[in-house]
RODO-2510 file (C-alpha; in nm, 4 decimals, decimal comma):
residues 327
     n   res          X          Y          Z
     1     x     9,4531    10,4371    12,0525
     2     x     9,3739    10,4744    11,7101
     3     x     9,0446    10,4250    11,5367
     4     x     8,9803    10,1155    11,3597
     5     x     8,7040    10,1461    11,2043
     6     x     8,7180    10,3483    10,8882
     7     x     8,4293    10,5739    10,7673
     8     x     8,3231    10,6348    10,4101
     9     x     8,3737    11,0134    10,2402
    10     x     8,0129    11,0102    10,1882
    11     x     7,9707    10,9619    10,5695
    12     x     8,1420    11,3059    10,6226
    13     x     8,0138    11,4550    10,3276
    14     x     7,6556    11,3911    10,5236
    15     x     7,7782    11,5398    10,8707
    16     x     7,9253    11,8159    10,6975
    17     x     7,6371    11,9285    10,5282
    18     x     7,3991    11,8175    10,8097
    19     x     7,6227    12,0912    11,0364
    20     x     7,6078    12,3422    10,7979
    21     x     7,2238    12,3175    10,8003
    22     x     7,1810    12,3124    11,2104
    23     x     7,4267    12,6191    11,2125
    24     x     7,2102    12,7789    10,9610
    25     x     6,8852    12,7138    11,1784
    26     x     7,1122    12,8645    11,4307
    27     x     7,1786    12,5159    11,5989
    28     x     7,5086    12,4812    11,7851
    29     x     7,7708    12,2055    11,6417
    30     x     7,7231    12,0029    11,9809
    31     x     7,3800    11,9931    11,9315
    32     x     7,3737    11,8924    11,5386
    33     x     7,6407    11,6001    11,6557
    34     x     7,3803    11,4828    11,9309
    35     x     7,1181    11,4691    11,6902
    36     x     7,3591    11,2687    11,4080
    37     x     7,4557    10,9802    11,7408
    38     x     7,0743    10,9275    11,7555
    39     x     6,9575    10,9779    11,4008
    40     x     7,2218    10,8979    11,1881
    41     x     7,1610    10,6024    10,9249
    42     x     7,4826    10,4613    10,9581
    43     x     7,5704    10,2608    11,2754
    44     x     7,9149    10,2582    11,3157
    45     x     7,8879    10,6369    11,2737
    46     x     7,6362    10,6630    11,5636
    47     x     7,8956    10,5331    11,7903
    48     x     8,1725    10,7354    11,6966
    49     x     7,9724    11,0578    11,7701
    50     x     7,7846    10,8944    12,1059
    51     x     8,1234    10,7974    12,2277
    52     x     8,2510    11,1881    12,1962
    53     x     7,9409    11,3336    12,3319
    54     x     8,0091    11,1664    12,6161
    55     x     8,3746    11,2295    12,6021
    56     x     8,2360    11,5846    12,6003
    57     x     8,0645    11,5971    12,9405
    58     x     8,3749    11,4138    13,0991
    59     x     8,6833    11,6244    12,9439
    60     x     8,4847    11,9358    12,8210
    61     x     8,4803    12,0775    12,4199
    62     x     8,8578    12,1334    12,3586
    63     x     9,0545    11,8659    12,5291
    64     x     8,7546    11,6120    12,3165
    65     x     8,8452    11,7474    12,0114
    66     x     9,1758    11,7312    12,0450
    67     x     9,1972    11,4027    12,1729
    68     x     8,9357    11,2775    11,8955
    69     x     9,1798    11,4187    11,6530
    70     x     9,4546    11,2392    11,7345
    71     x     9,3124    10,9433    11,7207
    72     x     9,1110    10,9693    11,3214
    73     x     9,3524    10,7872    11,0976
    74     x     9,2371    10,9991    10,7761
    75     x     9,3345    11,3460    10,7506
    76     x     8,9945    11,4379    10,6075
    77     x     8,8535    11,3457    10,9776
    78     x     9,1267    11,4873    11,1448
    79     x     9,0677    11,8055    10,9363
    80     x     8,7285    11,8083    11,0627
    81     x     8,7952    11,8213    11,3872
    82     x     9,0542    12,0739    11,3720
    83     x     8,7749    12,2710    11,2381
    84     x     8,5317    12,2460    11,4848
    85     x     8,8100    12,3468    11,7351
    86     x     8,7485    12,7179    11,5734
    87     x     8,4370    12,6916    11,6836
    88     x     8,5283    12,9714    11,9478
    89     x     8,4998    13,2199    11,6363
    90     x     8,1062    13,2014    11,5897
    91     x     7,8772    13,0121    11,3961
    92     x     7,9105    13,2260    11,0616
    93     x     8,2962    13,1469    11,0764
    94     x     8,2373    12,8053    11,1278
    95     x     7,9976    12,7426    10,8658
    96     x     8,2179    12,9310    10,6142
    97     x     8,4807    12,7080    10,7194
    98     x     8,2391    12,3675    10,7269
    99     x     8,1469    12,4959    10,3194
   100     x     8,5022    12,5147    10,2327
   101     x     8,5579    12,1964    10,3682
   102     x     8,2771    12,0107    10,2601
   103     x     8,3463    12,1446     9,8668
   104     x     8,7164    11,9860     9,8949
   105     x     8,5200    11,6217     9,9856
   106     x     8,2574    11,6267     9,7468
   107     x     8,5413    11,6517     9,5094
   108     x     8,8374    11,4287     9,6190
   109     x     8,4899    11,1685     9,6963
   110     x     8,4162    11,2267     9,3115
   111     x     8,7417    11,2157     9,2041
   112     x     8,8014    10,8412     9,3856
   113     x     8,4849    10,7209     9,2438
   114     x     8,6022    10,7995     8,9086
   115     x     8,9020    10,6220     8,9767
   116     x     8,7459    10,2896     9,0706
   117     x     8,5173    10,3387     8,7651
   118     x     8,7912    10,3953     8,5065
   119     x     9,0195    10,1157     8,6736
   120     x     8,7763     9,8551     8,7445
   121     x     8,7591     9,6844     8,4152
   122     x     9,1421     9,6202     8,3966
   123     x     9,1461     9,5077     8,7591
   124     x     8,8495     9,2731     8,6935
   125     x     9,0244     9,1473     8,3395
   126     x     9,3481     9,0704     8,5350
   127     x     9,1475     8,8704     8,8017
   128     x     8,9717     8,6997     8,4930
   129     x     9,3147     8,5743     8,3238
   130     x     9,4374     8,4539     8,6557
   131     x     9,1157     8,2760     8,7149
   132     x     9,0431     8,0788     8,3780
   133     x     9,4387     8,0165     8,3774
   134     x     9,4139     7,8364     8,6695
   135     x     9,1079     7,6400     8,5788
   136     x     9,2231     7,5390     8,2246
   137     x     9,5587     7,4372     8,3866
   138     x     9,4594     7,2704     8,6666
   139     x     9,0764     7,1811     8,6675
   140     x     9,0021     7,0659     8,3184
   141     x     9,3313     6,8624     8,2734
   142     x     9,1710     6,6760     8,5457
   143     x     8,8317     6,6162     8,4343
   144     x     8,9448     6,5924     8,0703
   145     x     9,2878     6,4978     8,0461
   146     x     9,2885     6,3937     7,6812
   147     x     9,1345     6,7426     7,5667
   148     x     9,3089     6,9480     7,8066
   149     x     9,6964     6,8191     7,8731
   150     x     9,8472     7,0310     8,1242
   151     x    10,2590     7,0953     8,1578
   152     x    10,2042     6,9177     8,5312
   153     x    10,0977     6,5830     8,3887
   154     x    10,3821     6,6466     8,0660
   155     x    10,6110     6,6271     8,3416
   156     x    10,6885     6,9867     8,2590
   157     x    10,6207     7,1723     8,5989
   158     x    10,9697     7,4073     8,5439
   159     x    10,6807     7,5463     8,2412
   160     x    10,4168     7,5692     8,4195
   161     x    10,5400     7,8100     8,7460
   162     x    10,7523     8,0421     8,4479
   163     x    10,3740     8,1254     8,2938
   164     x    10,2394     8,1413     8,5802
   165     x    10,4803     8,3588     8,7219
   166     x    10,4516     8,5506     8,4127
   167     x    10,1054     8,6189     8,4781
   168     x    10,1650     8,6961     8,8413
   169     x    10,4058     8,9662     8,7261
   170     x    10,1340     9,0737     8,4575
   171     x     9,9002     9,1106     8,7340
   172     x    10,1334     9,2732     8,9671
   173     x    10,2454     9,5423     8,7238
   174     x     9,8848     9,6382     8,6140
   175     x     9,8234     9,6253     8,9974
   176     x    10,1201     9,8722     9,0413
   177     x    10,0214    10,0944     8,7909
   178     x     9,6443    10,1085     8,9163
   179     x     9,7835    10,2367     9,2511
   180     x    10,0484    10,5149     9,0900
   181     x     9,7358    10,8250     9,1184
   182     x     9,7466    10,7536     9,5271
   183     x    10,1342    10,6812     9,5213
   184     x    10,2357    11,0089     9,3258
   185     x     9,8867    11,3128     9,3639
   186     x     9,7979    11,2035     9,7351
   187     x    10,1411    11,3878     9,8564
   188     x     9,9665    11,6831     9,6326
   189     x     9,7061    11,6859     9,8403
   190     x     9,8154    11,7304    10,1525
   191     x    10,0256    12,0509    10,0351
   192     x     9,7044    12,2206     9,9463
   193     x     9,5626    12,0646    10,3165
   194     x     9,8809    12,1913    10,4668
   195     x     9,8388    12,5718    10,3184
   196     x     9,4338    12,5826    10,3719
   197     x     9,5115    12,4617    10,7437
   198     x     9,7812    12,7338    10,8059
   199     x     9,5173    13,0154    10,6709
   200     x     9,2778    12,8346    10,9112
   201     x     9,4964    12,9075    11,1810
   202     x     9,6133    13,2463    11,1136
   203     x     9,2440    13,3569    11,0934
   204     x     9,1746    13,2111    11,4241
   205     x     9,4667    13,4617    11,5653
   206     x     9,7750    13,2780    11,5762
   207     x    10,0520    13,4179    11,4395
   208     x    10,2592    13,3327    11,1455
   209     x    10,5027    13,0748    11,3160
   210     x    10,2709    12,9421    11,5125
   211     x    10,0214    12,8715    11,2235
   212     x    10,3168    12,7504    11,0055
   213     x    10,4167    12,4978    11,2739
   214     x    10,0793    12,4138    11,3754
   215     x     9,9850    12,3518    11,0355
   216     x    10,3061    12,1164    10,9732
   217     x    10,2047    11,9319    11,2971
   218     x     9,8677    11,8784    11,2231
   219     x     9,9491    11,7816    10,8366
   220     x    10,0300    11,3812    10,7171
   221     x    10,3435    11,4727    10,5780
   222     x    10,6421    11,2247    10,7035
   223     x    10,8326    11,2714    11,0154
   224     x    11,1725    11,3745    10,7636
   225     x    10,9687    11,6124    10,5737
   226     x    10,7982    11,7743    10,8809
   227     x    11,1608    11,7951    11,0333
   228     x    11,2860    11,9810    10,7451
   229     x    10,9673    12,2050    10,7666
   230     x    10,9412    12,3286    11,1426
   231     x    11,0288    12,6869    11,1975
   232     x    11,2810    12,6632    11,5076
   233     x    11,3163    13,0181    11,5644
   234     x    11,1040    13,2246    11,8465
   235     x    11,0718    13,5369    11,6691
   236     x    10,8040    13,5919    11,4032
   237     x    11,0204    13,8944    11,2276
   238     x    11,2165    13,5780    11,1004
   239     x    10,9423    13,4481    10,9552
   240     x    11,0126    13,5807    10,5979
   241     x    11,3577    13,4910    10,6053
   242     x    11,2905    13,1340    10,6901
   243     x    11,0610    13,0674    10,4191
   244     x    11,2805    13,2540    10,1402
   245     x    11,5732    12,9854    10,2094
   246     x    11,2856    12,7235    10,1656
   247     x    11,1821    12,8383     9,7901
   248     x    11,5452    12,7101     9,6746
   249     x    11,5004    12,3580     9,8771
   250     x    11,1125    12,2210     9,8008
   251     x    10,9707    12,0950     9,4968
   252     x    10,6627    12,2249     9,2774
   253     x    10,3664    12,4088     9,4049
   254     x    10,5760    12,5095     9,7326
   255     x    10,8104    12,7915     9,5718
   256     x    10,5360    12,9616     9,3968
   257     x    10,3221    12,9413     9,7323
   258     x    10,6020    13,0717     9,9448
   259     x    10,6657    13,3878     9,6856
   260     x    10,3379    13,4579     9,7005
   261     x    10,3739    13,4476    10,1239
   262     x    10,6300    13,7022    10,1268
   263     x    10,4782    13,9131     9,8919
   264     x    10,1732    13,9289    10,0530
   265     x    10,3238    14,0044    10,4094
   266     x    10,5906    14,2469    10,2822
   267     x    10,2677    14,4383    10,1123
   268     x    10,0601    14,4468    10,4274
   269     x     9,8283    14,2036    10,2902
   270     x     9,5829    13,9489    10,4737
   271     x     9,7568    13,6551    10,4526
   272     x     9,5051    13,4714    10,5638
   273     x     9,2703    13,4982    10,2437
   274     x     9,6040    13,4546    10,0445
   275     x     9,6929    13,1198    10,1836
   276     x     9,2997    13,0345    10,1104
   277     x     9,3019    13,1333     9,8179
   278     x     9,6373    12,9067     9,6970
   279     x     9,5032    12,6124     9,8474
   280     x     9,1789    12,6340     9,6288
   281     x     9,3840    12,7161     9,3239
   282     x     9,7052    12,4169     9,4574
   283     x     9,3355    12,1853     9,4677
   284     x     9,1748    12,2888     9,1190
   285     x     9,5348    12,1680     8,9818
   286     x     9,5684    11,8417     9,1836
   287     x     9,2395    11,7460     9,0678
   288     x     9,3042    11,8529     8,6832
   289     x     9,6333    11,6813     8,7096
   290     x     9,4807    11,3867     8,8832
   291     x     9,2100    11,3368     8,6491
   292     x     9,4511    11,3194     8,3566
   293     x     9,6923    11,0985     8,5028
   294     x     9,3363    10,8585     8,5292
   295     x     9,2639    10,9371     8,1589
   296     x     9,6277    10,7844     8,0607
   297     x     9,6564    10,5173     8,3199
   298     x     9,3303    10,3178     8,1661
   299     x     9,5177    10,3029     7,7855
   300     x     9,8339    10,1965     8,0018
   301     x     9,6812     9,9389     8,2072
   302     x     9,5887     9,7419     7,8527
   303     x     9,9931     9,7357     7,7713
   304     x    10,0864     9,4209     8,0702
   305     x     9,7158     9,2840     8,0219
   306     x     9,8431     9,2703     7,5892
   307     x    10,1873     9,2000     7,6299
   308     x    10,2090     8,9871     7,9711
   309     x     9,9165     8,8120     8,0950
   310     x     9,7114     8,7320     7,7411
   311     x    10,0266     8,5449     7,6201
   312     x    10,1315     8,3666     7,9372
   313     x     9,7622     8,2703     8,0066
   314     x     9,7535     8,1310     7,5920
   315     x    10,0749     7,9598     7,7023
   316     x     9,9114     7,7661     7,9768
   317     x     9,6632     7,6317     7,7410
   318     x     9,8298     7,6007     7,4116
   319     x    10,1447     7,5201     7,5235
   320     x    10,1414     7,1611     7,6127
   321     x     9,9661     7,0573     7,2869
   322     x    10,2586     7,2320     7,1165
   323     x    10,4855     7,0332     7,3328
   324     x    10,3467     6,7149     7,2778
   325     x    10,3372     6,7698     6,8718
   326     x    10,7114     6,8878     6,8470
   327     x    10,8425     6,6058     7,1763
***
């Protein structure tokens, strides 16, 4: 059963960094989550981490986790759990792997609230324009028909829905273009997830198919894409041929990624710090390429509020005094 309940970035971003300072006091993770189900400010968060303490003494440490992972619906929470499942390793590895992890938040949960900051004022003109067109077509005809004729009591109600649908469609398209950073840079992001998770797993000693498949598994990509990633072969010596016939079939960053793989496996070298290394560098260029696709998006967003909604929302109030002076 999934989760329903959705918790905030900075809700992680506060376990994450609460972990990393129990670890460091040479607390155990179990203990630092007990603490957070008693202590924690938020409420709904208390729960969540009382519930799997007790899942804990029931099913024991790995069957919890895994079972709490499958049931997050954000990868962020579902990373974080797959992360505590190397726990195994030792503190140190853990809390390398918890500061990792908590850098990639802190930045994705700055990167959103620049978002809502850049794109708020378009979103709240386009709610203005609908608003006032509504009143000044509908309201104030009412209260002051003579000042205020409206295409309804013109007999004109054919005029009326077209600007209004214009400014629907206004609204729509600025709403459409306010949502193209998640649409087209969140697939982005979970290529550099899918990379950092594979290194993840190849550090904890799995080998390379088994972190490759693991990693596609435990990654939101779709069902069609994860179908055309699995490895089906049993042997890891086909490892390397695999993912050279996958350089010629997937888009940007994968075929630099995958060159980099083979190079670093046909020269002996740790792929593990490789694959850690490209998923910091894949992130540093989501985020610059995210960023400026915000930068553009608020001088677009002013194009449908100019060209679509401003005139059909001057229509609706100016229009039927034009059509009374030239009827």
């Amino acid at each position: 059963m999934k989760i329903k309940s959705k918790l905030k970035e900075q809700d992680l971003l506060r376990v994450l960094s609460t972990l990393q300072m129990g670890l460091r006091s040479g607390k155990d993770w179990v203990y630092v989550l007990r603490w957070l189900s008693e202590n924690d400010p938020n409420e709904t968060l208390r729960q969540r981490f009382i519930d799997f303490i007790q899942k804990i003494k029931i099913c024991g440490i790995e069957r919890s986790l895994q079972e709490q992972k499958s049931v997050e619906n954000t990868i962020e929470w579902k990373m974080f759990y797959e992360i505590l499942l190397q726990s195994q390793k030792g503190a140190q590895h853990l809390s390398e792997l918890l500061c990792f992890f908590y850098q990639l938040v802190r930045r994705l949960e700055g990167l959103r609230n620049k978002q809502q900051s850049l794109l708020l004022v378009p979103k709240l003109q386009s709610f203005i324009f609908l608003s006032l067109s509504l009143v000044l077509a509908l309201v104030l005809p009412l209260i002051f028909p003579r000042l205020f004729p409206s295409f309804i009591q013109l007999g004109r109600i054919d005029l009326f829905l077209e600007a209004l649908f214009a400014l629907l469609f206004g609204i729509g398209v600025l709403n459409w273009i306010c949502s193209r950073p998640n649409r087209i840079y969140r697939p982005a992001l979970h290529v550099t997830l899918f990379f950092y998770l594979m290194s993840l797993f190849i550090r904890c000693g799995l080998d390379y198919l088994s972190s490759w498949n693991k990693a596609v598994d435990s990654t939101e990509f779709s069902d069609s894409f994860k179908n055309k990633l699995r490895i089906s072969n049993t042997k890891s010596d086909l490892f390397l041929n695999t993912i050279q016939s996958f350089q010629k079939r997937l888009s940007a960053p994968w075929p630099r990624v995958l060159l980099g793989m083979n190079w670093a496996l046909s020269a002996g070298s740790e792929l593990g710090e490789y694959l850690e290394k490209s998923a910091l560098q894949e992130f540093e260029n989501f985020i610059f390429q995210w960023e400026d696709e915000l930068r553009r998006l608020t001088v677009i967003s002013l194009f449908p509020l100019a060209f679509i909604c401003f005139p059909a929302a001057f229509f609706l109030l100016i229009g039927p005094q034009i059509f009374m002076i030239f009827s």
